[in-house]
Backbone bond lengths (Angstrom), bond angles and torsions (degrees), N, CA, C in turn:
res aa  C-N    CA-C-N  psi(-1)  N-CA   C-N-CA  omega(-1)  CA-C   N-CA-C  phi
1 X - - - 1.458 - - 1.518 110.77 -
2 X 1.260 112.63 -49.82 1.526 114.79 162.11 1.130 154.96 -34.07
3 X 1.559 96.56 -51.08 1.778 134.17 135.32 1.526 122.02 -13.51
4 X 1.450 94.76 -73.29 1.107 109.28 -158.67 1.647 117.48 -104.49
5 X 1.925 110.18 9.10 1.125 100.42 174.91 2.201 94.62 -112.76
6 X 1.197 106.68 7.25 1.536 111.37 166.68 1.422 107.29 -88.23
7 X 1.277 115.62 -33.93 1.488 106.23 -172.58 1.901 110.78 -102.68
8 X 0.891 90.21 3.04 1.876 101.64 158.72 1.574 116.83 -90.04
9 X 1.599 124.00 -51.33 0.888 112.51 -179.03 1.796 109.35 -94.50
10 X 1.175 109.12 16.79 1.649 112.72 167.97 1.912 97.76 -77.51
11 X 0.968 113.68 -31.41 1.662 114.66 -157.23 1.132 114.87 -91.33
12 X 1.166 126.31 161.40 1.525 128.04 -173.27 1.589 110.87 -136.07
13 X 1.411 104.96 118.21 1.396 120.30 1.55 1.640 131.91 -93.84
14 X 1.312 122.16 151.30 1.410 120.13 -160.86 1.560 117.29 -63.16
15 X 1.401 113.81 128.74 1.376 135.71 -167.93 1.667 116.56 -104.63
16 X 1.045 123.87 137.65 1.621 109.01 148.20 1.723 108.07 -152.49
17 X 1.436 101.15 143.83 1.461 122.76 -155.74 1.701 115.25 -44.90
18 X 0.980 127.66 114.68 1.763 125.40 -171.30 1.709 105.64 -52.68
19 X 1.370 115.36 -7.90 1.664 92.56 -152.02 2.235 80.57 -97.40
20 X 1.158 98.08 10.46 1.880 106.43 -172.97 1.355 81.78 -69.75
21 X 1.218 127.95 -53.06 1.927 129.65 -157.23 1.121 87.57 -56.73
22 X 1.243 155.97 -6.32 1.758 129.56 -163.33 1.155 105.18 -109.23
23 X 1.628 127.88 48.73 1.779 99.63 171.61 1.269 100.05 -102.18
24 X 1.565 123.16 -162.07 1.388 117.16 179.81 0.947 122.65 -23.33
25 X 1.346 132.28 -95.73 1.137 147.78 -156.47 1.401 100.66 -51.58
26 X 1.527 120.23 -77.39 1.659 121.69 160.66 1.296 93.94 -10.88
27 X 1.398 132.04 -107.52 1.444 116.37 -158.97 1.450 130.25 -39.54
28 X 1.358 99.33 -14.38 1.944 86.66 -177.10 1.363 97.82 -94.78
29 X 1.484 117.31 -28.05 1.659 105.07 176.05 1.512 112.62 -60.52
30 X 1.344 123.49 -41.19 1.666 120.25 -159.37 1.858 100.54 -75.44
31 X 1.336 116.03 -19.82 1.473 135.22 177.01 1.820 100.72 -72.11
32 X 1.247 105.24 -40.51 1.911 101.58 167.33 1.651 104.94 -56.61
33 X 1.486 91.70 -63.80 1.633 108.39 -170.82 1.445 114.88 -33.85
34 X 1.292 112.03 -46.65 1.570 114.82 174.22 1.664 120.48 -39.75
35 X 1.084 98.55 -31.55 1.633 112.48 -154.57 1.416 108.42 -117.79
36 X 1.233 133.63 25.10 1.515 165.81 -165.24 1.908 86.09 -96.35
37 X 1.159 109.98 160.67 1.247 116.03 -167.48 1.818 79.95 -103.96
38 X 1.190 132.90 -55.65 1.568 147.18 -178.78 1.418 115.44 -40.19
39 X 1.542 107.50 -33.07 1.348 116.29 -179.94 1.458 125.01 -87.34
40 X 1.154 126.87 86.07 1.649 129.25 -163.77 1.425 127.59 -65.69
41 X 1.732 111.14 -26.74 1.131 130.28 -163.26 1.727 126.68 -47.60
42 X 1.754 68.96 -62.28 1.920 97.16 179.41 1.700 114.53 -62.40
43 X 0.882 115.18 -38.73 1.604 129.87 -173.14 1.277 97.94 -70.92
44 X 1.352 135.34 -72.71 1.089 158.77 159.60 1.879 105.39 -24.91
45 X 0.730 133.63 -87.06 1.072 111.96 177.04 1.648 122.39 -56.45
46 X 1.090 102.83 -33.30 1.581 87.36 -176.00 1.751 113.67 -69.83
47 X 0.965 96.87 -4.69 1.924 111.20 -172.45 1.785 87.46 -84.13
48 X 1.592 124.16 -38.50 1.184 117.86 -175.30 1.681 103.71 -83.11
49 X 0.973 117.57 -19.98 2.068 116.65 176.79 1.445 77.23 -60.79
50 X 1.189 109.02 -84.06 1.876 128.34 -128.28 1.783 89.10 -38.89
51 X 1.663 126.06 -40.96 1.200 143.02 -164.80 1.398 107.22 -55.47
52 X 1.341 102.99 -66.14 1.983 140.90 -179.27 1.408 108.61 -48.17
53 X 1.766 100.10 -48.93 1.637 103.26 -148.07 1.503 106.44 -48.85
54 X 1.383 141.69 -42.51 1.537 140.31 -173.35 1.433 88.66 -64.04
55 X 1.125 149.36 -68.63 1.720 143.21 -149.90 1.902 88.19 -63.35
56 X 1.283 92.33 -53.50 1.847 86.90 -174.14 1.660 118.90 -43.83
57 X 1.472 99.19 -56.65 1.744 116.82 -177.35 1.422 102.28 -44.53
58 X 1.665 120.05 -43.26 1.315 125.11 -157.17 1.786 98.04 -68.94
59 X 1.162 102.51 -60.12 1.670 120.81 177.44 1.841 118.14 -41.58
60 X 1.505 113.01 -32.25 0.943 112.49 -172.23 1.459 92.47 -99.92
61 X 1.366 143.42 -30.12 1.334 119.77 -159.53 1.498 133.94 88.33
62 X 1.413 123.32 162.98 1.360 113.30 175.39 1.618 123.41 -64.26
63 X 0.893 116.16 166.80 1.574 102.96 152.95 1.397 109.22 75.55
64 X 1.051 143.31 35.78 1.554 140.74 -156.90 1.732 111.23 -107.37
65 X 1.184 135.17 141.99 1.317 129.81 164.19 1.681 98.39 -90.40
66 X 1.131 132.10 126.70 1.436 132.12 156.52 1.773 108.32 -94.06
67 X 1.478 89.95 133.78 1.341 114.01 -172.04 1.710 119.50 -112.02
68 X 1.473 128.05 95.55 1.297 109.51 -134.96 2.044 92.40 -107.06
69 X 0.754 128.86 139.56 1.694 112.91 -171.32 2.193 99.15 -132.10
70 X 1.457 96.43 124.25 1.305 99.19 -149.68 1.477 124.58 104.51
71 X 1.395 112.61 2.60 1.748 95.27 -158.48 1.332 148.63 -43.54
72 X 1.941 98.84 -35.04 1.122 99.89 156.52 1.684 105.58 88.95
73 X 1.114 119.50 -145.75 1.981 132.33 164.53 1.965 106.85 -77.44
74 X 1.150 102.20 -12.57 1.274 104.33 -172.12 1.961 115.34 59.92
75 X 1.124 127.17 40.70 1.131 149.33 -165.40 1.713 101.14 -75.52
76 X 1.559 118.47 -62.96 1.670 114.69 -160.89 1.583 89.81 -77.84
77 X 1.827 116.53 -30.74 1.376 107.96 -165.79 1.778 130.97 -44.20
78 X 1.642 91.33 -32.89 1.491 107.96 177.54 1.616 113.53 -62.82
79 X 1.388 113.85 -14.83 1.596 110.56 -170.28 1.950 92.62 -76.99
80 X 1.319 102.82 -51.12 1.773 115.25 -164.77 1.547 96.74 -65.17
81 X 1.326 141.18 -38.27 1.950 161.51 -175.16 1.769 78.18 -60.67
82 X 1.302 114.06 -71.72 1.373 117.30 -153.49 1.586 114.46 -58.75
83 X 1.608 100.94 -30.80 1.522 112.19 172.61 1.076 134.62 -68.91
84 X 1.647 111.41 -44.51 1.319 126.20 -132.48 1.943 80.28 -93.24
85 X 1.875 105.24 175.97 1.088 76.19 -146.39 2.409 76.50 -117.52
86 X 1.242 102.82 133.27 1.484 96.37 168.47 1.774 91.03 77.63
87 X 1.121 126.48 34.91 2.059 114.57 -164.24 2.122 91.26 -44.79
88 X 1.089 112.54 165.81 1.350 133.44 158.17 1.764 130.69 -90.86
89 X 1.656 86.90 -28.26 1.856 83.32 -165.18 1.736 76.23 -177.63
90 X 1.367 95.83 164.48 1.571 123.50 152.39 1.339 118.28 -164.47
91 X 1.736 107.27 127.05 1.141 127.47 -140.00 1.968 85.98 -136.55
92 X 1.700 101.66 94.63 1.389 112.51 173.66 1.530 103.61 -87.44
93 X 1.391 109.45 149.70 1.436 123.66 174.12 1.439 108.15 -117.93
94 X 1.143 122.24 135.09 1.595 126.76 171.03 1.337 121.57 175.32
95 X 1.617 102.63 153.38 1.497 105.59 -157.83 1.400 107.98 -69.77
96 X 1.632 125.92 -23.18 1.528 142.15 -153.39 1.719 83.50 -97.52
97 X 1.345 90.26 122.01 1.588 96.23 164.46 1.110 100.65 -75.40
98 X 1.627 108.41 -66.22 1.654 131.84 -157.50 1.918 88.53 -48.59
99 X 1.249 158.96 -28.48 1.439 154.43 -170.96 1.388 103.23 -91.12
100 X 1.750 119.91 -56.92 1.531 103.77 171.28 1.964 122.72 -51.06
101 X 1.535 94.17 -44.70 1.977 88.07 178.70 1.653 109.50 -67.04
102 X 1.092 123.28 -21.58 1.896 132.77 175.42 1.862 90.19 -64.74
103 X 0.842 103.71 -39.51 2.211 99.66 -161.36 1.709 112.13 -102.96
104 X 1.986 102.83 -14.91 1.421 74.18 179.11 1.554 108.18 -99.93
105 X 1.043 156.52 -12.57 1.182 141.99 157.44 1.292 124.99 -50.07
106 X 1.212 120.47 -31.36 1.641 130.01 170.49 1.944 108.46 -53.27
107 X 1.374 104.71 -56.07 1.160 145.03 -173.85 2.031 92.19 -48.92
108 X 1.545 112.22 -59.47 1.383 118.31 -149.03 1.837 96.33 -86.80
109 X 1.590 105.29 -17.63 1.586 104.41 170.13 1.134 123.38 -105.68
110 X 1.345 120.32 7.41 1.751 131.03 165.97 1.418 109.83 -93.62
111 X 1.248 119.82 -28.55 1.622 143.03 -153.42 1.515 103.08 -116.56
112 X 1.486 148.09 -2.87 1.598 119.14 -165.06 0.994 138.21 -26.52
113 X 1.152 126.69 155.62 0.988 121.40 -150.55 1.503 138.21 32.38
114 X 1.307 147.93 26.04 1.227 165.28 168.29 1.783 99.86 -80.79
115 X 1.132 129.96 105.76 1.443 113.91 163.81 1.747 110.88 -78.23
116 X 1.204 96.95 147.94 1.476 111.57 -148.81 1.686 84.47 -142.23
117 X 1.386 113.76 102.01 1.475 119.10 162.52 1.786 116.53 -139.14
118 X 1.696 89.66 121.17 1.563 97.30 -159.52 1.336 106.70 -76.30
119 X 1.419 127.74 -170.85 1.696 122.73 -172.02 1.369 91.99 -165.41
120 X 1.418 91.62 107.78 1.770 111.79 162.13 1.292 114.70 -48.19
121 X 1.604 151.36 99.94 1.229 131.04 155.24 1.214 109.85 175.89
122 X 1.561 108.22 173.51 1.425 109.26 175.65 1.787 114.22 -83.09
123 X 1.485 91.92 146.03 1.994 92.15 -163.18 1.601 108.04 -75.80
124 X 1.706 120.63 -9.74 1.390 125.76 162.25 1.572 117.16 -56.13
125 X 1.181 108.81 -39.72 1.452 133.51 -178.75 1.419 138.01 -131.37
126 X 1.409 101.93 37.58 1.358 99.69 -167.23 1.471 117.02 -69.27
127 X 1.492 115.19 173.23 1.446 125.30 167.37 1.177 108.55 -67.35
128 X 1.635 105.55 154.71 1.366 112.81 150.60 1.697 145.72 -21.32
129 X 1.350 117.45 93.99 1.324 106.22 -147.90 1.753 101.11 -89.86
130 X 1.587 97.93 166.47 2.050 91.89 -174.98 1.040 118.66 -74.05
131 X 1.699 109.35 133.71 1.486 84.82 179.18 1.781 119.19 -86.12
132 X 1.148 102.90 117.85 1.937 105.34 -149.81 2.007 91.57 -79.90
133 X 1.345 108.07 -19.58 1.670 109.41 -171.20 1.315 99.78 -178.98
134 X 1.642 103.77 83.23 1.871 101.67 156.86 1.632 141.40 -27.87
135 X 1.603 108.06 -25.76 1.190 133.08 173.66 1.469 113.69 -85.59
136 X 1.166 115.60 -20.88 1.697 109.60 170.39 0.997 118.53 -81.32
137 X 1.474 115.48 146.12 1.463 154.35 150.33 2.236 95.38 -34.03
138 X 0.827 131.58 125.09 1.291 142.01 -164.71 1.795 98.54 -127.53
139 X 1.371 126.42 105.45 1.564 139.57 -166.26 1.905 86.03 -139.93
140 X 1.885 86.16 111.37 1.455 117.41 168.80 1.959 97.07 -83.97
141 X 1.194 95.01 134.65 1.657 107.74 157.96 1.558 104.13 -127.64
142 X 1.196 96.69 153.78 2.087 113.96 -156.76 1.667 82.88 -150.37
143 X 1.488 135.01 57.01 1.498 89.65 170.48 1.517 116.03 -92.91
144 X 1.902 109.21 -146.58 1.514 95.40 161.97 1.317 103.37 93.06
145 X 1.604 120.31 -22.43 1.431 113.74 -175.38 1.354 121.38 61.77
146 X 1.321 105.44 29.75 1.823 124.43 176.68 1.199 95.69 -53.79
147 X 1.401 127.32 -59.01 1.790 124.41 -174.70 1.139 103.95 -61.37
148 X 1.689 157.50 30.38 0.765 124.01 131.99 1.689 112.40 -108.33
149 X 1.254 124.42 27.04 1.181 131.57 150.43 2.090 114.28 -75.24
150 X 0.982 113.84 -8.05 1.296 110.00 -173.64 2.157 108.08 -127.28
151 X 1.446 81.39 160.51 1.865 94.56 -172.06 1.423 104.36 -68.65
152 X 1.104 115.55 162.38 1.688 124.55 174.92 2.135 109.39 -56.08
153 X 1.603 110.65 -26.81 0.955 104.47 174.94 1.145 112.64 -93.03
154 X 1.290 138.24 -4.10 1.635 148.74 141.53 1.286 119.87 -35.99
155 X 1.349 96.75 -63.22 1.462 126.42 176.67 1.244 102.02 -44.90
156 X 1.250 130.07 -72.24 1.457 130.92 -159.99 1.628 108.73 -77.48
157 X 1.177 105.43 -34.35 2.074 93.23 167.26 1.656 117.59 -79.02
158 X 1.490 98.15 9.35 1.434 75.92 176.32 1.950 87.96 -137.80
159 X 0.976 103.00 41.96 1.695 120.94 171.41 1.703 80.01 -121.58
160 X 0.537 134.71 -114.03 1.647 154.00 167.85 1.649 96.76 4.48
161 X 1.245 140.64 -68.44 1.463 133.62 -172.29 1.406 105.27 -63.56
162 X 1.644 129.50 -48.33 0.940 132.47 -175.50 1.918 118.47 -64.39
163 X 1.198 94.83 -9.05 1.745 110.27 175.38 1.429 97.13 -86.27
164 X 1.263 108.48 -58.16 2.364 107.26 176.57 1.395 104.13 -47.32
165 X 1.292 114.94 -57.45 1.542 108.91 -159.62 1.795 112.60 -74.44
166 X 1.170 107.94 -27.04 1.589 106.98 164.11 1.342 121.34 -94.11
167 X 1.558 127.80 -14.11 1.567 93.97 170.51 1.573 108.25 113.84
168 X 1.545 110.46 127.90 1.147 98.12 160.90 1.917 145.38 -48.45
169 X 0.969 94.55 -19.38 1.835 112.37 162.65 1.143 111.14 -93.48
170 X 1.406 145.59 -4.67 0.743 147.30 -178.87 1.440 114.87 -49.44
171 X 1.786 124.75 159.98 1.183 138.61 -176.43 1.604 109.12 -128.75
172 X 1.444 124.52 164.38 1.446 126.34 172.73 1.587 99.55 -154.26
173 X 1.467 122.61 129.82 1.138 142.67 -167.27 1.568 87.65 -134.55
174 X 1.675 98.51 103.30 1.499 121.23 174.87 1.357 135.65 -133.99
175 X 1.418 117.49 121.54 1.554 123.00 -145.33 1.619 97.01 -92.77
176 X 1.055 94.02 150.26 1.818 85.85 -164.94 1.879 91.18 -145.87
177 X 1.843 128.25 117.31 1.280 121.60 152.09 1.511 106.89 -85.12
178 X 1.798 84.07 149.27 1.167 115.60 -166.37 1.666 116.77 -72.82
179 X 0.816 131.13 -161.86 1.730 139.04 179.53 1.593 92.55 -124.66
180 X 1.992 101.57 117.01 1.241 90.50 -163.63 1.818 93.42 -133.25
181 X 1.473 122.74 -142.33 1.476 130.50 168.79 1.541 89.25 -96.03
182 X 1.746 95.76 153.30 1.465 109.83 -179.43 1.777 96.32 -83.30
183 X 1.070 109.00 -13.91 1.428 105.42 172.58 2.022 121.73 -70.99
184 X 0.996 104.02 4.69 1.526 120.98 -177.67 1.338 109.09 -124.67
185 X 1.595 100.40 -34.57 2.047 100.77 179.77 1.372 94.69 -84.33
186 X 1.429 133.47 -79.31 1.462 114.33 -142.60 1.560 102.27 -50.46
187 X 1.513 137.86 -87.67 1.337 141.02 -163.99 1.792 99.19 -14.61
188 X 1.928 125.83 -62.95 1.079 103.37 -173.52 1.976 121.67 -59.95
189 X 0.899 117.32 -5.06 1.573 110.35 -178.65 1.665 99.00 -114.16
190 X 1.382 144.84 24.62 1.371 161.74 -170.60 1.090 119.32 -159.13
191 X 1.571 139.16 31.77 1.434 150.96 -149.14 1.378 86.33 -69.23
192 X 1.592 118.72 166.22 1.535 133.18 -164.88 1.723 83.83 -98.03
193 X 0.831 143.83 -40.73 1.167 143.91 -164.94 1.799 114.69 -62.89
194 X 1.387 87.78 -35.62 1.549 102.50 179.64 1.467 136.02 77.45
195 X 1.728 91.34 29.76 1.465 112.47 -178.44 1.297 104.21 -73.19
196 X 1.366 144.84 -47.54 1.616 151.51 -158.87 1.753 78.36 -67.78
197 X 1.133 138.09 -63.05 1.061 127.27 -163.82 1.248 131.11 -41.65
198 X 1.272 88.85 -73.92 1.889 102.06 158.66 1.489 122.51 -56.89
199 X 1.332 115.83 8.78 1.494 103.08 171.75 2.028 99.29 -116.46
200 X 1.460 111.21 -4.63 1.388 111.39 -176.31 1.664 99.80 -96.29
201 X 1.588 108.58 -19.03 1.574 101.12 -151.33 1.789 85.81 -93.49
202 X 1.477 118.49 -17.39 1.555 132.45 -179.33 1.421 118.23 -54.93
203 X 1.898 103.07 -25.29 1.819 120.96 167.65 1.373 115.50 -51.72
204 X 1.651 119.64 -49.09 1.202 114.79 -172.62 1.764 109.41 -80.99
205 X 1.426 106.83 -28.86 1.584 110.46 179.50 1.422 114.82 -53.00
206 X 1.577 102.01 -18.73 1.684 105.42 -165.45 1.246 103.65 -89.60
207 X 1.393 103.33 -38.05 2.161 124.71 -172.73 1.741 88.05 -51.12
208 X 1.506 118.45 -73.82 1.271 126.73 162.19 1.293 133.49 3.85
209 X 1.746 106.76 -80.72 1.572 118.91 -179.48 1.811 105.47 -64.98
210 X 1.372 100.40 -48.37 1.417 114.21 -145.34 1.474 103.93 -87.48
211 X 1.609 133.34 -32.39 0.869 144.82 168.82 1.919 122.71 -111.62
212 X 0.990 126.63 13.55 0.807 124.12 139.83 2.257 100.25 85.01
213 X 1.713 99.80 33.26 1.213 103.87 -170.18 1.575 92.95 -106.85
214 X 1.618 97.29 170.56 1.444 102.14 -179.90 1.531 121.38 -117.49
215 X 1.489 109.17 44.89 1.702 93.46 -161.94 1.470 91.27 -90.28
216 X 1.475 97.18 161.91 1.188 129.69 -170.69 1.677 113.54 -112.67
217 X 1.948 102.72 90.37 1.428 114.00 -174.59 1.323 132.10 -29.33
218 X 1.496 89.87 -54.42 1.814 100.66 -169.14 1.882 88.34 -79.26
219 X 1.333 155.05 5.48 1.315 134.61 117.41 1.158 134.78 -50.72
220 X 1.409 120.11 28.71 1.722 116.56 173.13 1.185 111.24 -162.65
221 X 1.242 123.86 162.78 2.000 114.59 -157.50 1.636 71.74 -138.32
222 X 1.599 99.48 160.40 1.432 132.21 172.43 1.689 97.48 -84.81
223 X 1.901 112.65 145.37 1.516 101.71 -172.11 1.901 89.80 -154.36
224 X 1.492 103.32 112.95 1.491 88.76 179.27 1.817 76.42 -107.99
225 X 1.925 84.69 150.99 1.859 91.12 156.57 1.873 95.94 -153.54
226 X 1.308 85.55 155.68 1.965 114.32 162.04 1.132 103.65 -53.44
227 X 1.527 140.42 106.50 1.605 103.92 129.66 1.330 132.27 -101.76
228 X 0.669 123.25 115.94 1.497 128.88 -163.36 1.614 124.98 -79.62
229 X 0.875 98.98 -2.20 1.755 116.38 168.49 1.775 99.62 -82.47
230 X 1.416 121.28 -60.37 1.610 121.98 161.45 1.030 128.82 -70.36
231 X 1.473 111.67 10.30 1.864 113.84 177.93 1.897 98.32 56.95
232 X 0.793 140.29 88.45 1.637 136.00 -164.70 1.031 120.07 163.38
233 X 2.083 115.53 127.85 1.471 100.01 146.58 1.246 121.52 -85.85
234 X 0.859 93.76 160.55 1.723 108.57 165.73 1.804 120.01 -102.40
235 X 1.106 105.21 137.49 1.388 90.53 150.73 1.680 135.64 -127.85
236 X 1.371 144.45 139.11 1.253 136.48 -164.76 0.994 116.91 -125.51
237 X 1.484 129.56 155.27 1.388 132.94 164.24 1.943 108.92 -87.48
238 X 1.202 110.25 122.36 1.623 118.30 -177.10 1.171 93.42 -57.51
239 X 1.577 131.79 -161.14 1.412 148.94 151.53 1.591 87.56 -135.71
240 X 1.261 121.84 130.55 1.680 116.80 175.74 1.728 100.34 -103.19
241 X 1.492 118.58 0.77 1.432 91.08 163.73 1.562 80.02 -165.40
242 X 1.719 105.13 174.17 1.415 121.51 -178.55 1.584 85.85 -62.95
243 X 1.544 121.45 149.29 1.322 151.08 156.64 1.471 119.47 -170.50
244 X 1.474 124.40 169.31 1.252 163.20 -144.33 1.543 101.77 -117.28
245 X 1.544 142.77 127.89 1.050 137.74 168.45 1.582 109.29 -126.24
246 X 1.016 134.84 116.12 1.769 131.63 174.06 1.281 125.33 -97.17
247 X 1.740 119.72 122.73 1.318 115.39 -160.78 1.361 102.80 -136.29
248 X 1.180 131.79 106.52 1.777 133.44 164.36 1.886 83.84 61.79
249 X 1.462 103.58 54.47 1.615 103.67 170.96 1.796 129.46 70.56
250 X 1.142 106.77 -4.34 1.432 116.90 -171.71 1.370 94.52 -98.16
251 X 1.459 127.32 162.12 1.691 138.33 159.33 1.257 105.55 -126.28
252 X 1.408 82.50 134.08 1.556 95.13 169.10 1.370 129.17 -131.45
253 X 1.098 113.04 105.07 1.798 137.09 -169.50 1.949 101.42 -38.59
254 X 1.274 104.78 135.98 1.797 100.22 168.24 0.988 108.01 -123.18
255 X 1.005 154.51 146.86 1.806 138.68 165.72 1.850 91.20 -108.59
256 X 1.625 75.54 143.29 2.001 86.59 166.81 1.279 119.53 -52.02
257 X 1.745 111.15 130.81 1.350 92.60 -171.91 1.610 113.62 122.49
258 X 1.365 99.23 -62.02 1.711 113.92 -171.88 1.636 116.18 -70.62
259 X 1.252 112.51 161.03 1.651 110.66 -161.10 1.286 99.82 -141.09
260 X 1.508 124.00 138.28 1.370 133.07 124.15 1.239 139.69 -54.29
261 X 1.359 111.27 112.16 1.535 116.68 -174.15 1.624 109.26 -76.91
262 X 1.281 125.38 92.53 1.354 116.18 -176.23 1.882 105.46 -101.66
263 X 1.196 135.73 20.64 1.302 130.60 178.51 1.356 119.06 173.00
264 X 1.555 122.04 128.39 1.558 136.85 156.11 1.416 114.87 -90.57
265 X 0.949 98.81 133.46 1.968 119.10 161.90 1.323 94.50 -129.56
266 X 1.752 99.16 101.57 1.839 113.06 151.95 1.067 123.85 -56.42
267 X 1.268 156.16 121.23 1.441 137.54 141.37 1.640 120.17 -92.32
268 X 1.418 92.68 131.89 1.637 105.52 175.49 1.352 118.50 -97.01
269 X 1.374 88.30 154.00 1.757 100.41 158.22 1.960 96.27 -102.69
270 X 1.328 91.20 170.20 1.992 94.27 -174.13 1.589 115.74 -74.19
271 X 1.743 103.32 -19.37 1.055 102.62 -163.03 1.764 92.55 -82.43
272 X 0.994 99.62 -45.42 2.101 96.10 171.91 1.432 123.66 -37.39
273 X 1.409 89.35 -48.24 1.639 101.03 -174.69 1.358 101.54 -66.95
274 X 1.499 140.34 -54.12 1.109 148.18 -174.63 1.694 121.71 -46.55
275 X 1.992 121.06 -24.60 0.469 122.48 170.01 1.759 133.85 -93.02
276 X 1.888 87.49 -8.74 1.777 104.84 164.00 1.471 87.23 -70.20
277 X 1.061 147.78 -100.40 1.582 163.85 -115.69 1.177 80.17 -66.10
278 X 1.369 158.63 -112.81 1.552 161.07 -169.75 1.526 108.62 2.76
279 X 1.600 112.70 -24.99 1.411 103.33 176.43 1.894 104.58 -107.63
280 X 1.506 122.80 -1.52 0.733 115.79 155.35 1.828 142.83 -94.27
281 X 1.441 127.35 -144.44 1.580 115.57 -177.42 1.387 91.55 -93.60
282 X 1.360 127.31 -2.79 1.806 122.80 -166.23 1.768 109.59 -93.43
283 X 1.669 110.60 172.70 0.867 115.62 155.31 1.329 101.97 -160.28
284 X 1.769 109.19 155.61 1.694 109.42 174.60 1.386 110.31 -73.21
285 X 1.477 95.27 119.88 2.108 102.85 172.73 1.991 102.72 -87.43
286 X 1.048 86.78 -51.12 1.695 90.00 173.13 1.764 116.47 -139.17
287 X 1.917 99.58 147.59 1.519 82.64 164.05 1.670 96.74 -134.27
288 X 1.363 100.73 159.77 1.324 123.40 167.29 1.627 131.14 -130.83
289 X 1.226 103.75 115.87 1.406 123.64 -173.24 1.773 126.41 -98.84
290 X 1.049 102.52 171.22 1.915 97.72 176.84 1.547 103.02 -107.40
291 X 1.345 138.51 151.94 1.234 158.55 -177.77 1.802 104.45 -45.18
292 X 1.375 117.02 -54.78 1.398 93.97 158.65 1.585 136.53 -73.19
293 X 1.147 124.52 -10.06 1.295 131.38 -179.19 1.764 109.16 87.00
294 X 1.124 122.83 29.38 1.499 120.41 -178.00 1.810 95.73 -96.85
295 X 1.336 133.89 -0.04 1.341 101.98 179.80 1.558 82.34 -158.12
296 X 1.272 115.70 164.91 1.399 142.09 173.27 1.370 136.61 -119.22
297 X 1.390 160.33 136.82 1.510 127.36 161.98 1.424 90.90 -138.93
298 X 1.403 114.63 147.94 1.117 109.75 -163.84 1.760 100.55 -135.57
299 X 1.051 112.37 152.78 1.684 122.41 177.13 1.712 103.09 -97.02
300 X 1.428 115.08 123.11 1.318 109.29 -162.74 1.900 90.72 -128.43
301 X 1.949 114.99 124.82 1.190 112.08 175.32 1.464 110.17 -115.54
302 X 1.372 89.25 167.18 2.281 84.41 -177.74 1.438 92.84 -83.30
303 X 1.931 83.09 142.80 0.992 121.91 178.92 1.501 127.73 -71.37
């Protein structure tokens, strides 16, 4: 973590890694965020599961381990649990310990019998996952549009790992936002309420406790923007005036003005997406969308 938050904010322009926002607190704020009237994503797709889930159940078969990467509260997972038919296992991945031990007991008394074993890690690289039933059918879920938090070479190692760890039969159930008006994107990553804020400005609180930095909050404003050349928001931390930041002994100069890039949200069109997957082991078997076209999830089989 140390590593990699010196050599982010060494660079220009200064970076630090999005998956840092997820510790406790981070996770319970982005779990508000969902449920923001501004935020379209979450609603929106899960309105497209609840729709899908029988075509999905059918596609995956009996007997299935679901493999969830990102999990998060495990919130849409219960729509695909509720569907699927006989599940085998569910095997959440996520960086938040403290969020997997909050979800799996909930999980093991809604679910009996369901073995439910969570997995500490990042879903680019995760650990070794259990093998809960050599004989199962192994169905990755990615929703949430997590892939468009990551680069095309992201993209493809974790198109590519997620093909090893499930299996030649394997399945991928992947939530994908759409390419939309900036009049619908910025407000959801800038809610009036000022939850996105407090869950971006919560990065440096953590640098702070956990690392032993000194920035000074009320010196930096929350900043979502479009760019539209990368299809993406962004989001940044401002600097509201020239200052000094100290981290494990290093300084690092800000000028008023200047920003930390702490997060991308890609949005696709299908035909984009279609041309990542062509270089990977996947292909789209089915997609399913909502009536305006703001979100997607798609059933992805090897190719």
């Amino acid at each position: 973590m140390l590593d990699d938050v010196l050599e982010g904010l060494s660079g220009q322009p200064k970076t630090l890694p999005s998956r840092l926002l997820y510790d406790a607190r981070g996770s319970d704020l982005f779990e508000d965020i969902t449920v923001l009237p501004e935020y379209y994503p979450t609603r929106t797709e899960r309105a497209i599961l609840e729709e899908a889930a029988p075509a999905l159940a059918e596609a995956i078969g009996p007997g299935a381990v679901l493999v969830e990467y990102g999990a998060g509260a495990s919130v849409k997972t219960r729509i695909l649990l509720d569907a699927m038919i006989e599940p085998a296992g569910y095997l959440p991945i996520d960086v938040s310990e403290d969020m997997l031990a909050k979800t799996k007991p909930a999980l093991e008394r809604d679910y009996p019998g369901l073995p439910v074993h969570p997995v500490v890690g990042n879903f680019l690289v995760p650990p070794p996952l259990p093998d809960v039933d050599p004989r199962a059918r192994r169905v990755g879920f990615f929703p949430g549009s997590t892939i468009g938090n990551l680069a095309d070479g992201e993209i493809a190692t974790f198109l590519d790992g997620a093909a090893e760890e499930l299996g030649e039969d394997g399945l991928l159930i992947l939530g994908v936002d759409l390419k939309k008006s900036p009049d619908i994107l910025v407000p959801a990553y800038d809610d009036a309420q000022g939850v996105t804020a407090a869950f971006n400005l919560n990065l440096l609180e953590r640098l702070n406790r956990e690392l032993g930095a000194d920035f000074d909050l009320a010196k930096f404003r929350h900043e979502a923007r479009w760019n539209e050349a990368e299809s993406r928001m962004e989001m940044h931390l401002v600097s509201l005036a020239g200052q000094t930041v100290t981290i494990d002994g290093r300084r690092f100069d800000f000028a008023e003005g200047e920003s930390i890039h702490t997060e991308n949200s890609r949005k696709f069109d299908l035909d984009a997406l279609d041309r990542l997957l062509a270089a990977s082991p996947w292909r789209r078997a089915q997609s399913f969308l909502d009536a305006r076209g703001l979100f997607s999830v798609l059933l992805l089989e090897r190719g």
